[in-house]
C-alpha positions in Angstrom: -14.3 68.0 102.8 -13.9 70.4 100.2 -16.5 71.1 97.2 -15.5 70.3 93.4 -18.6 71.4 91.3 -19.6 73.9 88.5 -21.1 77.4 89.9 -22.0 80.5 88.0 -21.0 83.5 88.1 -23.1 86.0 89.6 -21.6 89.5 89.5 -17.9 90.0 88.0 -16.8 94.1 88.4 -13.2 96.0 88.4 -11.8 97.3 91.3 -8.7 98.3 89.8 -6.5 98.1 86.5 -6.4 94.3 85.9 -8.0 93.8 89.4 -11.0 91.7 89.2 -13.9 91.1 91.9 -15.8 87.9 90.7 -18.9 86.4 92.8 -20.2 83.0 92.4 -23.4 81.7 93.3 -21.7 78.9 95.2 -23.6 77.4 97.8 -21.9 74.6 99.0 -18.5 75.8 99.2 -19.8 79.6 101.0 -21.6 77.6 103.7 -18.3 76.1 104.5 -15.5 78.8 104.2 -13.9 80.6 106.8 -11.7 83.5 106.5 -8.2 82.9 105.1 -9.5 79.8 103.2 -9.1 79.6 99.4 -10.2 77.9 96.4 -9.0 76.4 93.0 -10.3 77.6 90.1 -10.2 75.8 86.7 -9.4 78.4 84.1 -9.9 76.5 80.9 -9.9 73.0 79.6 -6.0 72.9 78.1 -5.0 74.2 81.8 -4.3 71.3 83.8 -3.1 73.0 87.0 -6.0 75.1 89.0 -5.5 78.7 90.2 -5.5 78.7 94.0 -7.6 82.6 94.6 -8.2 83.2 98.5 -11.7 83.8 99.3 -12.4 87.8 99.7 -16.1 87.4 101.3 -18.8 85.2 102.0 -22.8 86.3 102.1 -25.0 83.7 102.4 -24.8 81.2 99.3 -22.4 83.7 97.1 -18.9 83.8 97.4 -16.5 86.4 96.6 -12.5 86.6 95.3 -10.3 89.2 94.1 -7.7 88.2 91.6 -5.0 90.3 89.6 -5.0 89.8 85.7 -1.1 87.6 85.5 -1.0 85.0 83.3 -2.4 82.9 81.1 -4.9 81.5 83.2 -6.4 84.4 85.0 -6.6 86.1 81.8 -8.7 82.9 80.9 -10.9 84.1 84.1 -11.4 88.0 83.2 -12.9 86.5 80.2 -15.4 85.3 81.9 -18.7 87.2 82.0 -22.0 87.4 84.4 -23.9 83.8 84.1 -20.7 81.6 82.6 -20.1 78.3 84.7 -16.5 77.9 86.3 -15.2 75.3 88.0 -14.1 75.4 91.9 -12.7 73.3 94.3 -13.0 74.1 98.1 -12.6 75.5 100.4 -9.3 74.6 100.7 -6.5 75.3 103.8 -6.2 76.5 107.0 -7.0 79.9 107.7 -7.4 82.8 110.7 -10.6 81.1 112.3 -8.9 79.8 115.3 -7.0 82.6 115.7 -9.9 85.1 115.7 -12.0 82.8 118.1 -9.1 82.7 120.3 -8.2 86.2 120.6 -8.3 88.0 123.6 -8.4 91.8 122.8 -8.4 93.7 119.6 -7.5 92.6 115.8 -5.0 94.5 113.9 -5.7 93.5 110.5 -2.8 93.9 107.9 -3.1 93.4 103.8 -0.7 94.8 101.0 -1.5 95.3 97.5 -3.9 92.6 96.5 -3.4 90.6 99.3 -6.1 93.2 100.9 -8.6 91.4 99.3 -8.7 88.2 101.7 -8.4 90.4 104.8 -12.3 91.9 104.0 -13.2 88.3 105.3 -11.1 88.2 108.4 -11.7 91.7 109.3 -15.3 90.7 109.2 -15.2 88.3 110.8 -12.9 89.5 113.4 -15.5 92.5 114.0 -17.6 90.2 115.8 -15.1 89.5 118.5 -14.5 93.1 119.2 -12.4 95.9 118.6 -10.6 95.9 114.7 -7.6 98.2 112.8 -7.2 97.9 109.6 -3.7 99.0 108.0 -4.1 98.3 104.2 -0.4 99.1 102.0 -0.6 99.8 98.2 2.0 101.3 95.6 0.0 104.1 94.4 -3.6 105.6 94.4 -4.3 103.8 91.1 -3.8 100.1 93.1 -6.1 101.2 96.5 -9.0 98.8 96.4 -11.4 97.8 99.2 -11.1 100.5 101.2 -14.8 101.6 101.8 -15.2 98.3 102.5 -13.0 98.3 105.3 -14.2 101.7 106.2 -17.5 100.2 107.1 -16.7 97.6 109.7 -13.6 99.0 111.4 -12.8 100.8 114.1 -9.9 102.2 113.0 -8.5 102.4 109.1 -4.8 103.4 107.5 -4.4 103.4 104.4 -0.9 103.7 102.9 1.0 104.1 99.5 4.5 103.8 98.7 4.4 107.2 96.4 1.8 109.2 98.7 -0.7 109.3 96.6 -3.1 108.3 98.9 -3.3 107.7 102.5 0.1 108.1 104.5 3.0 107.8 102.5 5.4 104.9 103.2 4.4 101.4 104.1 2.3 100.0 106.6 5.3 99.5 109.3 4.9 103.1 110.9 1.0 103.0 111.5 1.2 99.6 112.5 3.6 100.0 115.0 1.7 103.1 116.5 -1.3 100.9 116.8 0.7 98.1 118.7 2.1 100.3 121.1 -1.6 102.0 121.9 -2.0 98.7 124.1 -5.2 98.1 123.0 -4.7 95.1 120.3 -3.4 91.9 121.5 -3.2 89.7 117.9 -2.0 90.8 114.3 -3.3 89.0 111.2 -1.4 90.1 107.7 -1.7 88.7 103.9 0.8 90.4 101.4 4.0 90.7 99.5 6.5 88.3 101.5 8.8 91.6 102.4 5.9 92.9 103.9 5.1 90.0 105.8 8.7 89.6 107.3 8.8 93.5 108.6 5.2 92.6 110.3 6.2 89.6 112.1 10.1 91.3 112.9 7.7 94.2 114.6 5.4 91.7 116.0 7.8 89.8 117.7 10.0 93.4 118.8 6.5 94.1 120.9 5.5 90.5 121.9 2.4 90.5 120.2 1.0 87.1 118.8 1.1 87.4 114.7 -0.4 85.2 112.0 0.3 85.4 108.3 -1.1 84.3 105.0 1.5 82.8 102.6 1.4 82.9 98.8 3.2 80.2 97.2 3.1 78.3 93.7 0.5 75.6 93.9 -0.4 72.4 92.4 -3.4 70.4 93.5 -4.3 72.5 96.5 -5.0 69.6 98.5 -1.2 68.6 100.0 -0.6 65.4 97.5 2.4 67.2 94.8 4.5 68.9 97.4 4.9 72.5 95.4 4.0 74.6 97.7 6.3 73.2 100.2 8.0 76.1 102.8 10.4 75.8 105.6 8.6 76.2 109.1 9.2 75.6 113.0 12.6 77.3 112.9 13.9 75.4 109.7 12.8 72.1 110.8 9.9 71.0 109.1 8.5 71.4 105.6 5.1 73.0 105.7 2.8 72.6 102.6 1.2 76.3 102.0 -1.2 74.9 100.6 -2.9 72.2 103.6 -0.6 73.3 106.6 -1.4 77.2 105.7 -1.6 79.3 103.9 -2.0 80.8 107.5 0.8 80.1 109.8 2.1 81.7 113.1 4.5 84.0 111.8 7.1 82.8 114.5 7.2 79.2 113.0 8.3 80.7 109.4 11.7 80.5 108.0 11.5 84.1 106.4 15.0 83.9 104.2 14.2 80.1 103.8 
């Protein structure tokens, strides 16, 4: 069952222009997260609708996201400052746990823009299985975050930028496909910009190689009751809630132009 309690905030830094990294001293809901898992964040007493944030990384009883600065709410949340209480609820969804546990050779890990951020907890987590490529897109140098991070616990990193200011230029589909076709990774896992998704799983499935994604939708409760997040799955035969169901999904079962 998922937390709802008030936690503090223990370190709060920029990683980017309007790119926030904020850690709470959040016991309850750190013990119990897994990678791909997010939580609801209360930005202000007039808000009535929480801000879903996936969960970045977990280290003992602190736990991390990585939000962009977008609305009215988040800008509630960069106001925030080192020891101010927020409220959170989770952890909430399904995430990349079972896929990770049930992989059989190495983890390609795949996260655009600031959809990187969650993939520092599966590509963590995923070290511990085995071998680990991370292939992290951005649009220019200015946006690159993380990527020490990921330096530091995989075996192989690409970083990419639309412009070529860092990295390769391009987008991730080039360096990704190269590591597919080295035969040595057997599952893809990807959080990013829906495009970005779609031309992951179209080169997934080209190779036959077993790909899960992380779906952003607009969310109400976070818990599966209002229905907002709803998504067309299995072909176009079901309506999956992002929110419960996901946000991870295989990325055969999604209805990409749906």
């Amino acid at each position: 069952m998922p937390t709802q309690a008030i936690f503090t905030i223990s370190d709060m830094r920029y990683l980017a222009e309007d790119v926030i990294s904020m850690t709470f001293l959040a016991p309850e809901i750190a013990r119990a997260a897994q990678p791909g898992q997010f939580i609801n964040i209360k930005c202000g007493h007039s808000r009535a609708l929480r801000r879903p944030i996936s969960i970045s990384n977990v280290d003992g009883d602190k736990l991390t996201v990585v939000f962009e600065v977008r609305g009215a709410g988040t800008r509630w949340l960069a106001s925030r400052s080192i020891g101010r209480k927020v409220d959170l609820l989770g952890p909430l969804g399904h995430g990349f746990a079972d896929a990770i546990a049930t992989a059989e050779s190495g983890i390609i890990i795949v996260g655009g823009g600031i959809g990187a951020a969650p993939m520092y907890c599966v590509a963590k987590t995923a070290k511990k299985r085995g071998r680990v490529a991370s292939v992290l897109g951005f649009r220019s140098k200015s946006n690159v975050i993380l990527t020490e991070q990921f330096d530091e616990i995989s075996d192989v990193l690409v970083t990419t930028t639309d412009d070529g200011t860092a990295g390769l230029r391009g987008n991730v589909s080039a360096p990704l496909e190269e590591l597919i076709r080295s035969g040595s990774y057997g599952l893809v896992l990807a959080c990013g910009p829906k495009p970005m998704l779609k031309a992951v799983a179209e080169l997934c499935a080209e190779h036959k190689i077993r790909c899960e994604v992380s779906l952003e939708e607009r969310m109400g409760c976070g818990v599966g009751a209002c229905v907002v997040c709803a998504c067309l799955t299995h072909g176009g035969e079901k309506m999956s809630r992002v929110c419960k169901d996901g946000p991870v999904f295989d990325a055969k079962e999604v209805v990409w132009n749906g």
